[in-house]
Every structure is written in C-alpha cells, then in structure tokens.
KETI-730064 format. One line per 2 residues: number of its first residue (from 0); their letters; for each residue x, y, z of C-alpha. Coordinates in steps of 0.1 Angstrom, whole numbers. Layout:
N
NUM) A) X Y Z  ...
//
This chain:
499
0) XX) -364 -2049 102  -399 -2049 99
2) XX) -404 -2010 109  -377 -1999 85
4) XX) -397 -2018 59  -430 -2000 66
6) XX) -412 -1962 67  -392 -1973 32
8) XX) -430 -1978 20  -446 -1946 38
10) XX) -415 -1927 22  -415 -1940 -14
12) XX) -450 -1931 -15  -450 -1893 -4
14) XX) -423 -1894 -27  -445 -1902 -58
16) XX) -475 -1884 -48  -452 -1854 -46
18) XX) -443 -1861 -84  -477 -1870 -101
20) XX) -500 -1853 -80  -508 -1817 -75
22) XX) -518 -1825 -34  -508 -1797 -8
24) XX) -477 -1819 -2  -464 -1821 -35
26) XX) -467 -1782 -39  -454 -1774 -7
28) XX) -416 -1795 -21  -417 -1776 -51
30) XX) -418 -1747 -33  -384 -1756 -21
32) XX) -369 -1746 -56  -384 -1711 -61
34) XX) -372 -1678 -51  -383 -1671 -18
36) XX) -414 -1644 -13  -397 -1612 2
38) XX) -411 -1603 41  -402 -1573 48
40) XX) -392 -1538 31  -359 -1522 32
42) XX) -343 -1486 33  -317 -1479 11
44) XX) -300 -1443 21  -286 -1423 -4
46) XX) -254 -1413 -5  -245 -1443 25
48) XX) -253 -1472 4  -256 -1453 -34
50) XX) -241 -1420 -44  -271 -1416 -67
52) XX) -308 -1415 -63  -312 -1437 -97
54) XX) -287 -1463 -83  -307 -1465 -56
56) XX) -343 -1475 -76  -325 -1501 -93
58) XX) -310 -1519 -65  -348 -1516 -47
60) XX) -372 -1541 -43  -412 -1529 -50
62) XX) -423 -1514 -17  -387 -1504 -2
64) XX) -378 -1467 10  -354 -1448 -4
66) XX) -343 -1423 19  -318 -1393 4
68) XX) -294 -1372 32  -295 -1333 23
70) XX) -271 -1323 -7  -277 -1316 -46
72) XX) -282 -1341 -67  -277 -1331 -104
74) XX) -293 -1365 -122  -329 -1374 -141
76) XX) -348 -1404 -119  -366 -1431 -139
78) XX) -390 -1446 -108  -404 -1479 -126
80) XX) -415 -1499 -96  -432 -1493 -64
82) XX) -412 -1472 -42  -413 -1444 -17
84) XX) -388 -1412 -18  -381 -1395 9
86) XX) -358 -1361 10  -344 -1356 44
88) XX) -355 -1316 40  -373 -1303 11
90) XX) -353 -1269 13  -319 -1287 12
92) XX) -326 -1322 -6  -323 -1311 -43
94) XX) -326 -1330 -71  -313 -1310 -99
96) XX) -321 -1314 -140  -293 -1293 -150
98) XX) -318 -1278 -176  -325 -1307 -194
100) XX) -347 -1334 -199  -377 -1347 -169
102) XX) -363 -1345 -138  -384 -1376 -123
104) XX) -403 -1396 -145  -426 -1419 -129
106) XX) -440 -1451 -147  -451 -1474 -113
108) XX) -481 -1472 -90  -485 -1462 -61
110) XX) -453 -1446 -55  -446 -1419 -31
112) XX) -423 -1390 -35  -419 -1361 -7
114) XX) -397 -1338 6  -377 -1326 -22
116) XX) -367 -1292 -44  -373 -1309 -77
118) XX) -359 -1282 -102  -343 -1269 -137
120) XX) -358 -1295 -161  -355 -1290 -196
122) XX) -374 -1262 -219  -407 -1271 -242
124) XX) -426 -1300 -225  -401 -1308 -195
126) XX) -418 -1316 -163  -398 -1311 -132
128) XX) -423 -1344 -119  -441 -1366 -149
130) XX) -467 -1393 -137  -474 -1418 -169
132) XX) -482 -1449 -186  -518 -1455 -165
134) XX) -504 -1457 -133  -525 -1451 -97
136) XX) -524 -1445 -68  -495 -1418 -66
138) XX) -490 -1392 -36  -465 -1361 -48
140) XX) -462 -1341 -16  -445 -1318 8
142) XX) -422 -1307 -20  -408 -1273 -36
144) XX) -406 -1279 -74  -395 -1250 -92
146) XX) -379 -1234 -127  -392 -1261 -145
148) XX) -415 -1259 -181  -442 -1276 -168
150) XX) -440 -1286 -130  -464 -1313 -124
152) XX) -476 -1335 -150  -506 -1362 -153
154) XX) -508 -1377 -184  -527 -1409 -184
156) XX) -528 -1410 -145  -558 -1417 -119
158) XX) -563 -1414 -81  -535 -1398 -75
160) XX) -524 -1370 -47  -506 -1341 -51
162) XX) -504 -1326 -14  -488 -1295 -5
164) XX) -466 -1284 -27  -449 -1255 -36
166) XX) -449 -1253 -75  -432 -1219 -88
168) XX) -415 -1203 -115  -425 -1227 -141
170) XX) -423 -1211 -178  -455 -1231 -188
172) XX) -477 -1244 -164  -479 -1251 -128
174) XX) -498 -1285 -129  -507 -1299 -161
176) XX) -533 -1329 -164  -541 -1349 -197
178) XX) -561 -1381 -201  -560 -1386 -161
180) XX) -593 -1391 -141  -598 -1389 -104
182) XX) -570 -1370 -93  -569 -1349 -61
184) XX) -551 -1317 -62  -554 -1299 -27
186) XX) -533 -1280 -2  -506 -1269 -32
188) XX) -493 -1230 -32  -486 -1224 -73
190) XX) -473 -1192 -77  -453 -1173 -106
192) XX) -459 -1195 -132  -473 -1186 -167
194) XX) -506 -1211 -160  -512 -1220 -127
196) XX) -528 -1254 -136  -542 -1265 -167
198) XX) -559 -1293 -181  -561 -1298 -215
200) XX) -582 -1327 -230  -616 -1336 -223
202) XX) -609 -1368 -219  -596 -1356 -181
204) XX) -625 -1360 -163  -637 -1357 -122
206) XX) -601 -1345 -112  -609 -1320 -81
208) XX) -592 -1286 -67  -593 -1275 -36
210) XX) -574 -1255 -8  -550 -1249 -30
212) XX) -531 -1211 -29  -529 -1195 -67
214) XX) -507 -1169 -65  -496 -1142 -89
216) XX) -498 -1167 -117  -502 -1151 -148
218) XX) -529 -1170 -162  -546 -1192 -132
220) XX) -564 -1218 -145  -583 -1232 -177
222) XX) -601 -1262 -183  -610 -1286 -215
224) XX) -620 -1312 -192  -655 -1327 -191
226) XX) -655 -1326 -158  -636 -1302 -128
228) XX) -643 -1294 -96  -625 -1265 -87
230) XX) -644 -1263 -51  -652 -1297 -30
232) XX) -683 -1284 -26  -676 -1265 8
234) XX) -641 -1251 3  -622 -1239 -31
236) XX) -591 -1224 -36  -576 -1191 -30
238) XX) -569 -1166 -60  -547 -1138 -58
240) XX) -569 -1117 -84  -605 -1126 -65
242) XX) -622 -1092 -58  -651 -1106 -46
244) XX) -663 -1095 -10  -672 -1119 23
246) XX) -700 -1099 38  -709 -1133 63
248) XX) -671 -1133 72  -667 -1172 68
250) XX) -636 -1168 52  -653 -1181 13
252) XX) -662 -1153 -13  -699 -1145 -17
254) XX) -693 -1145 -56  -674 -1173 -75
256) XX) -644 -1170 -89  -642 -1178 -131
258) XX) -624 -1197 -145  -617 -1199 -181
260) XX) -641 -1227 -189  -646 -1234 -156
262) XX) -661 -1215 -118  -647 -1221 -85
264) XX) -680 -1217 -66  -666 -1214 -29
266) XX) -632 -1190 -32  -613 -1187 -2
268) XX) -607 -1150 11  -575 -1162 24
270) XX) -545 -1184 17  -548 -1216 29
272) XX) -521 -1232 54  -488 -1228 53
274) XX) -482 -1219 19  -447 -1225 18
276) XX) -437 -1192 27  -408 -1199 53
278) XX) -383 -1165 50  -400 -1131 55
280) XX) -398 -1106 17  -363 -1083 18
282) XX) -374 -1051 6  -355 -1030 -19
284) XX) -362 -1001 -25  -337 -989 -53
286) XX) -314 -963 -62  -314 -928 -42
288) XX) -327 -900 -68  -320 -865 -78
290) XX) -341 -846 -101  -356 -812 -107
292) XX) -386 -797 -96  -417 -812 -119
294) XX) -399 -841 -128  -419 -874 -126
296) XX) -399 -900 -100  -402 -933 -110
298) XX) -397 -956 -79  -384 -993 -86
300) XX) -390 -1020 -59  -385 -1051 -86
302) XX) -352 -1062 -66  -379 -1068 -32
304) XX) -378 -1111 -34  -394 -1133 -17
306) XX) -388 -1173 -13  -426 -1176 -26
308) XX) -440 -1141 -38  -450 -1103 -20
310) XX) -485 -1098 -19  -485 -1059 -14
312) XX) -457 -1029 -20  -467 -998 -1
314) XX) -443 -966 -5  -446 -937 19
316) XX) -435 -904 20  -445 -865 29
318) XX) -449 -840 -2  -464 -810 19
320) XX) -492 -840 30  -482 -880 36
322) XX) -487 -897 5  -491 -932 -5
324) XX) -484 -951 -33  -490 -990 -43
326) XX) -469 -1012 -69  -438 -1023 -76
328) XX) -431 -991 -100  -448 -962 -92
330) XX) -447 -930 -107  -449 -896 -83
332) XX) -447 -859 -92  -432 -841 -65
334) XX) -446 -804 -57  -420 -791 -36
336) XX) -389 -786 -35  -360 -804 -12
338) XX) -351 -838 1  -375 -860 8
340) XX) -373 -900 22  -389 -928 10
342) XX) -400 -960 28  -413 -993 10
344) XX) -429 -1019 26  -434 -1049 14
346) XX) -458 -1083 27  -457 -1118 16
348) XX) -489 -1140 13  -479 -1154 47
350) XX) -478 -1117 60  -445 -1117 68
352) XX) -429 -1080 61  -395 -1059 54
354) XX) -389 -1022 45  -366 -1001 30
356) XX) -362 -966 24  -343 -946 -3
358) XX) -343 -906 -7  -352 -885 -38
360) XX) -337 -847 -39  -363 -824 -59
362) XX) -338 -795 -68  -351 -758 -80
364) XX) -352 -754 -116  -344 -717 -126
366) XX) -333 -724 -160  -357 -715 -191
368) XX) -360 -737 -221  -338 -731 -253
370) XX) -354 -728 -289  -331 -735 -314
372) XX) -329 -738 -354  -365 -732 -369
374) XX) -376 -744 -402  -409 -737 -422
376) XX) -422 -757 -452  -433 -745 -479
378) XX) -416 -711 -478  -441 -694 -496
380) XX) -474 -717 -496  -499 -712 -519
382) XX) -531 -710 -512  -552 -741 -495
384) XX) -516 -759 -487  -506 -768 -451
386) XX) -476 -752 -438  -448 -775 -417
388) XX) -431 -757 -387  -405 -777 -372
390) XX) -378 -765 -341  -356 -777 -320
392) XX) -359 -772 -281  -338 -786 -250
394) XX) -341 -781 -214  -313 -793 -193
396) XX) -329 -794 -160  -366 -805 -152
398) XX) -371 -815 -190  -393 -799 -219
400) XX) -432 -803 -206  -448 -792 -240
402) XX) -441 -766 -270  -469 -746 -284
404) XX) -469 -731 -318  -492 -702 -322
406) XX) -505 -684 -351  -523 -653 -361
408) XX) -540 -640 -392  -548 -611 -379
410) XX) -517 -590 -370  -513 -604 -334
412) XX) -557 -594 -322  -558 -628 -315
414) XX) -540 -667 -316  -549 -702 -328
416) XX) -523 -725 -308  -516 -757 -318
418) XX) -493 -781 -295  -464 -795 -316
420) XX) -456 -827 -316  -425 -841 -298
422) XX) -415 -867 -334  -379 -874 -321
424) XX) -349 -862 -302  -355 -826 -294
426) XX) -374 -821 -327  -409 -808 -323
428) XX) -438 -805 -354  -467 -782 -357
430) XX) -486 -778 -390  -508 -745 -397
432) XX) -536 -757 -420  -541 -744 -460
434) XX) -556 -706 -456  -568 -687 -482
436) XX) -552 -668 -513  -536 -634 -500
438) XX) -537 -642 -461  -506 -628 -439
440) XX) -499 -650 -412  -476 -645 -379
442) XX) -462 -673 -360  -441 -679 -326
444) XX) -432 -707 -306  -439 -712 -268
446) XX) -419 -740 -248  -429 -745 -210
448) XX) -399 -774 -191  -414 -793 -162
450) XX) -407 -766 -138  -431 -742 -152
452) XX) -404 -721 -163  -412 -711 -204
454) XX) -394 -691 -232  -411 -674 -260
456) XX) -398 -670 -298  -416 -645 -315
458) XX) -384 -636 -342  -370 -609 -312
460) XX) -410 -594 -314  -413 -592 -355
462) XX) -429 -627 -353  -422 -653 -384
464) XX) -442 -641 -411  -454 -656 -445
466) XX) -484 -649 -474  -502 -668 -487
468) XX) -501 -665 -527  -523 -677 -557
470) XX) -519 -711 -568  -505 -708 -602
472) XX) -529 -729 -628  -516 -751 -655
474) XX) -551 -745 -674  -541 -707 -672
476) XX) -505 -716 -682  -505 -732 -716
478) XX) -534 -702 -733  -505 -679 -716
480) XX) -477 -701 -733  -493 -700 -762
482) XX) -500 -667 -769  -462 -656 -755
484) XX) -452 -678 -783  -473 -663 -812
486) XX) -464 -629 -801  -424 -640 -800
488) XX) -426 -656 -839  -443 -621 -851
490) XX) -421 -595 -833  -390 -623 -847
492) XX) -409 -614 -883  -411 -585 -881
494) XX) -375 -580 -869  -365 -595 -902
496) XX) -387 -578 -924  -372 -546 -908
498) X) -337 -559 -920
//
C-alpha cells in the first residue's frame, strides 16, 4: 500500500511539472500532440501515381523527387516548394506550353530541374523556364529547352546553376538575367536564338559565363550589368563568329572576343563538350536545275537541318576546273556548256557530316534577243532638252544581260553609249542629254542576253534620227503678236475703205 502511495506522488508530480514548467519533460509530452517531423524523402512518379507533373508538386513534401516516365506533357508547372524534377530522357520527356503562358515557373529554393525538352511557351515575355521571387540555390540542367520567347529567365535570383543545356530557337533571348547576382552559367550550347544571353539591368551583378557554346545566334550577347565575367579567368566561351587566331595552340583565342558592353578575354577556339549535338546534319541539296548557258545558278541548301545547327556548307563541282563554293545559297555562273553534278556537304558543330548532290544542265543558247516597240520623247526636242528613249526587249533563253543605247552627232564617225536602264518588266530607259540648237542626232539600240548572243536596231541601217530645233521664246512671241495684230486691224481698214 505504501509503494502505490509513493508512485501516486512521483506521478502527480511529473504530471504538474509537465503543465507549469517549461522542463525537458514537459516539452517532450507536448510533443506528443504535434504533427510529426518528416524523416525521409519520397518519389512520386509521374504518370504511376499522378497523370500530371503539377499534381504531382502539390501532393509533394519540400525535398521529395518527382520523377516523370518519357511522354508529352502539354501543361504549365507552378514549382513553389523545394523539389527535384527529374525527366527519365531529355529527348523524350517533354513538357509542352502549347504556345502559351511560362512553361515552369519556379518560386522555391533550391529546387532542381533536369532532364527535360521544356518547349512552346507563349510569345512576348514567356519563358520556357522562369526562376523568381528571390529564390537560391537553383540547378537547371541537362535539359533541351526550345521555341520559346525567352528560354531561361533570372529575375531576382542568386547562386544559381544552369548546367548543360541546350537552349535554341528562342524568338527573344537565349538566357535572360535581371536583378539576379551570383549566378553560374557554364557548360550550356545556345544556339539560333535572336540573343544568345542577355542581361539587362545593372542591378545584375558578378553573374559568370563560361564554357558555354554560342552558336549562330544572331546577336550573342549584351550586358547592362555592373558586373560580368564572361571568362572564369582561365576559360570563356566559344563563339561561332570569333575570327581570332590561336598561334600557341591551347585551344583559347589570342584576342578577346567583344561583347556588346562586355569582353570575353579567354575565347575558346572550339566548342566545348558535348554540345548537345546527338544526330549527324541531313543534307539537302535542292531541286535539280536546267538553265542556259550564262545564266547565274542559284544553289539552295536551306532544307540541310540539324537537331542543333551546321557549322559549314561546302558545294563541289567541275566547270572545266573543280570549284568550290561556301553558304547555304550560293550563286555560280557556269562557263560551259552540259550537265554537270553537284555535291553539298554539310558539318555540324559536333563535326558530324551528310551530303547530297543535285545536277544543273547548262543548255546552248543560240537564240538572239528581240527589240520590240520603241518610243522617243520629245519628238522634236528643242534645243538644251533631254530626250527619253524607251524599248522593249525579251530573251527567252539565257535572259537579257544589258541593253545599250548609242548615239551619234556626227553621222555615224563615232558613238556615245549610254546603258539603259532595266525600270520594269522588259521595259528598258536611256536618256540622250539637251544638245544644241540645229544638231542631227542618230540613235540605235544594242541588247546582249546572257549567252553573249546580241541583236542590233539601227531602223533596218537608216538609224532613228531627230533635230534639234530652236526653242521658241515667249519674249520674241508677244512683240511678234503684236505687230501681227496691228498689221491685221490696218489691212481690215483698209479693206473697208476700199469698199
């Protein structure tokens, strides 16, 4: 009786202590009533336990995986806690904007995305991946983010990663950075966009580039930051349009690359990495050709693709000698005549390759030119005014190379030529300038096609002929007026006196 006495006391006791007293005990039983502290992470798999990616960052706790099975996902994902995304392969694991909108919009720290196509967010400031709101500590990597407006965007954002990516075909800019500090930006391949990376506010400050592959962008890279280090002090980036040389061969340019508003001081001579580039180019080399001798071919390899850009189109052929040509479009005159064949190459930045060949049939051209209606204006100029020849001339074949109008003022001894100009359709304008009172002047038109085949029209050998008369006066007309007027009111009073 006595010990269940004692433990009644020892009992009552803990239990008031536990209620009045903040001691280890009593904070160790009000533990008992809260909502227990989580151990361990989770992975939620996408489409197992949610058919969409959003679903899935709802249902997550901060620091679980989300792990998404290959397929298209055509949603927007708002990531507002600490979570890590993981496509199962970047190439098939698409998350899809439909053209509208952000695709991911990120508002947490320290949240990882990779593995993903992230595409087709909306025009005007849509970003196919927006980082906001003063978070940290992000990583964006191993992704292909594509067709976008803007495809990375930092606004308000610090020490965060963006790691080998492939950013392309963004109608804006490649990577965009505003008000964000600290931010490392290396081992990316942007490519095709209007601005490779930009960043716009000075307020962006000690954000660095390097290793990363700019390629074919059609503005690279400006800067309104403060501070940006476009090298890391050993190694900078690699621009498509650096001509500088590497007479050391260590692989960085000897000169640095500019920037506007900013200098990359150590270029890279190469691409850096595994730029992405995963399929070799497939060449086109367009439509087969048949023209006439002189003609201009103009060769089209613009349907080539490649999954992240050609570097170099080389086109070879044999006009008498081998010939090569460079670009996407060039332009060839051939000299000979037959059927020649045409082979493109084309290299990607990885220097994978493809060719294609196409033919082009230069065919004889033994037609002349035709000269048809002429005009002249003024008919009969006076003297000092400019005279307007105008004709029309065709060639069927090759094509009209030039038309000459030629003039003489003295009866053929010799001949100003003047080329006409070509003003629209077939219709081709020469002017003979203002000659002097009382001057005969002979004309005839030359026109040469492509070919070198001409046709001359001299008027069947008489030549087009006008003079040039005296410029009538008004000062001389009204004394002459006058006086034709006095002499018709006295011959008209005399005529009556007569009656």
């Amino acid at each position: 009786m006595r010990k269940k006495n004692i433990l009644l006391v020892v009992a009552s006791s803990l239990l008031l202590l536990s209620i009045t007293l903040p001691t280890p005990i009593g904070s160790q039983l009000r533990l008992r009533t809260m909502k227990p502290v989580k151990a361990y992470s989770k992975t939620i798999i996408v489409p197992t336990n949610y058919t969409k990616i959003q679903d899935a960052i709802n249902a997550a706790d901060p620091g679980d995986t989300i792990y998404v099975y290959n397929g298209t996902y055509n949603e927007h994902a708002i990531v507002n806690k600490t979570v890590t995304l993981i496509g199962e392969n970047k190439s098939t694991t698409i998350i899809d904007g439909n053209g509208t909108g952000i695709v991911i919009l990120s508002n947490a720290s320290n949240v990882e995305i990779r593995e993903f196509t992230i595409q087709n967010g909306g025009d005007f400031q849509y970003s196919g991946v927006l980082l906001g709101r003063r978070s940290i500590g992000n990583t964006i990597r191993e992704n292909i983010i594509r067709n976008n407006t803007y495809g990375i965007t930092l606004t308000g954002t610090n020490g965060c990663s963006i790691i080998n990516n492939l950013i392309m075909n963004c109608s804006r800019t490649g990577i965009q950075i505003k008000d964000s500090n600290n931010n490392s930006i290396h081992g990316n391949t942007i490519v095709n966009n209007f601005w490779g990376a930009e960043l716009l506010v000075e307020s962006a400050i000690n954000n660095t580039f390097y290793r990363n592959n700019f390629i074919d962008n059609l503005y690279q890279a400006q800067s309104f930051a403060l501070t940006t280090n476009w090298d890391n002090g050993t190694e900078g980036n690699y621009w498509s349009d650096y001509t500088g040389e590497d007479l050391d061969s260590d692989g960085i340019g000897d000169t640095p690359y500019t920037i506007l508003f900013g200098t990359d001081n150590h270029p890279l001579m190469k691409p850096f990495g595994d730029i992405g580039d995963i399929a070799p180019p497939v060449a086109d080399a367009g439509q087969n050709q048949t023209i006439f001798e002189g003609m201009t071919a103009t060769f089209d390899g613009s349907g080539s693709h490649d999954d992240v850009g050609i570097k170099s189109y080389i086109w070879a052929f044999t006009d008498g000698t081998p010939k090569t040509l460079t670009g996407i479009c060039p332009i060839y005159r051939f000299k000979n005549v037959g059927n020649f064949t045409v082979t493109l190459n084309v290299t990607d930045y990885s220097g994978k390759w493809d060719i294609d060949t196409m033919w082009v049939n230069v065919s004889e051209d033994n037609t002349d030119p035709f000269i048809g209606s002429l005009y002249q204006e003024p008919l009969e100029p006076y003297a000092g005014e400019n005279v307007t020849i105008s004709v029309n001339v065709t060639d069927g074949e090759s094509g009209v190379y030039n038309v000459t109008l030629s003039y003489s003022i003295n009866q053929a001894a010799s001949w100003t030529e003047i080329l006409m100009i070509n003003l629209t359709g077939d219709t081709y304008v020469g002017e003979i300038h203002g000659l002097p009172n009382g001057t005969n002047v002979w004309y005839k038109i030359t026109a040469y096609d492509n070919a070198g085949n001409f046709v001359v029209d001299d008027n069947a050998t008489l030549y087009y002929v006008y003079t040039v008369i005296p410029e009538f006066h008004a000062a001389i007309f009204l004394p002459l007026f006058i006086i034709f007027t006095l002499v018709a009111v006295i011959l008209r009073v005399i005529n009556r006196k007569s009656q």
